[in-house]
C-alpha positions, 0 to 999 in steps of 0.5 A: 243895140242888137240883142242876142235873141234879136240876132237869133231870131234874124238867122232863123229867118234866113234858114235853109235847112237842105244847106244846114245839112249839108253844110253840117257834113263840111264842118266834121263836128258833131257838136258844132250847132248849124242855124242854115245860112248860107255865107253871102246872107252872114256877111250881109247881115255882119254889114248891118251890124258894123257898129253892133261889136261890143254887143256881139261879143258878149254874145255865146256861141251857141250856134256857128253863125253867131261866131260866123258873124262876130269874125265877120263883123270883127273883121270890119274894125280898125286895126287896133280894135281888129287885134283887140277883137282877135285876142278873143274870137281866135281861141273860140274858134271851133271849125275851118270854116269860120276860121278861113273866113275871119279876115281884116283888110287892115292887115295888110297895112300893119304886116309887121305889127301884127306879126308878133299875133300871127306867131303866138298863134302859130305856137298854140295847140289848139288845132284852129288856133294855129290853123288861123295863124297859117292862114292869117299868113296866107291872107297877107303875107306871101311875098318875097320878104316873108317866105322864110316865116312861111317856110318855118310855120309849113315845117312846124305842123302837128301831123295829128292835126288835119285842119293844121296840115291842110292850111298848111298845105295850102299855104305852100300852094300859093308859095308855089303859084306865086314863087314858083322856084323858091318854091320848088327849092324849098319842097326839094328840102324834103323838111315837110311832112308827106301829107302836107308836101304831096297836097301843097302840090295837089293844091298848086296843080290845081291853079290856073296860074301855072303853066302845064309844064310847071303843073307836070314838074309838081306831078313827078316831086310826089313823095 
């Protein structure tokens, strides 16, 4: 049983502090606390941690990569211990990155059991809890089927709030790069903020996965 010391003292060991610069301007938070390790040594360190959860989740969030490696390892139970997880790490949530990164396989499976997690999210103001619930939407669940919910979470954006509107935006990207005119219908409406309708299009452009005539399409819907 891994303690909260040990853990420290095995990020520690990984430190890169140029990356902990660097990283620390990515995040926008001052107050957030930065150890310097990179993404594929966390998730590393999270595998050998597998059976470790019900110590690391008592453990404080002293440091990002404590709350990075909780998601991650979090991210690694079955599903039903996957949403018992959630329920506590989603409100701790403080920054984008461990936000996006925080992600179970399982879902997939069990879309509509764990809906009813998504739209409580979707409900919160509290700007990275409702991030993960779009972006929980972008994991699993742009298919046909969801495109409604999809288009309802896009519309119900608090403008005030940057990490919402983005993950929104990128939401509508990957509607746009998979279901390219239900996509474009649903822009035409014009029910989207501005800045999440003109960085959907931005996002979707991007794409290697549209044709440079779709790309072309997207430039001139700019609002």
């Amino acid at each position: 049983m891994i303690t909260y010391e040990e853990l420290i003292a095995r990020l520690f060991s990984l430190q890169d502090t140029k990356y902990r610069d660097f990283h620390k301007k990515l995040l926008k938070n001052d107050r957030i606390q930065l150890i310097g390790v990179r993404t594929p040594q966390m998730r590393k360190l999270a595998n050998e941690l597998k059976g470790e959860w019900q110590s690391l989740r008592a453990f404080p969030n002293d440091y990002y990569e404590v709350l990075f490696v909780k998601c991650s390892v979090a991210g690694t139970l079955p599903f039903l211990a996957y949403c018992a997880a959630a329920e506590e790490l989603v409100p701790q949530l403080d920054n984008w990155a461990a936000c996006d990164c925080f992600h179970n396989k399982a879902v997939a499976k069990h879309r509509e059991e764990f809906l009813p997690f998504i739209k409580k999210w979707l409900a919160d103001e509290r700007e990275f809890v409702h991030r993960y619930g779009l972006v929980s939407l972008l994991h699993d669940y742009v298919t046909e089927e969801y495109l409604p919910l999809i288009f309802s979470a896009a519309n119900a954006c608090n403008a005030e709030q940057y990490y919402v509107t983005m993950a929104a935006a990128w939401l509508i990207a990957e509607v746009l790069v998979k279901y390219y005119g239900k996509g474009v219908a649903f822009l035409r409406g014009g029910t989207l903020l501005a800045a999440v309708h003109n960085k959907a299009l931005q996002k979707a452009r991007e794409s290697f996965r549209l044709t440079a005539e779709q790309k072309e399409a997207l430039k001139m819907m700019k609002r």
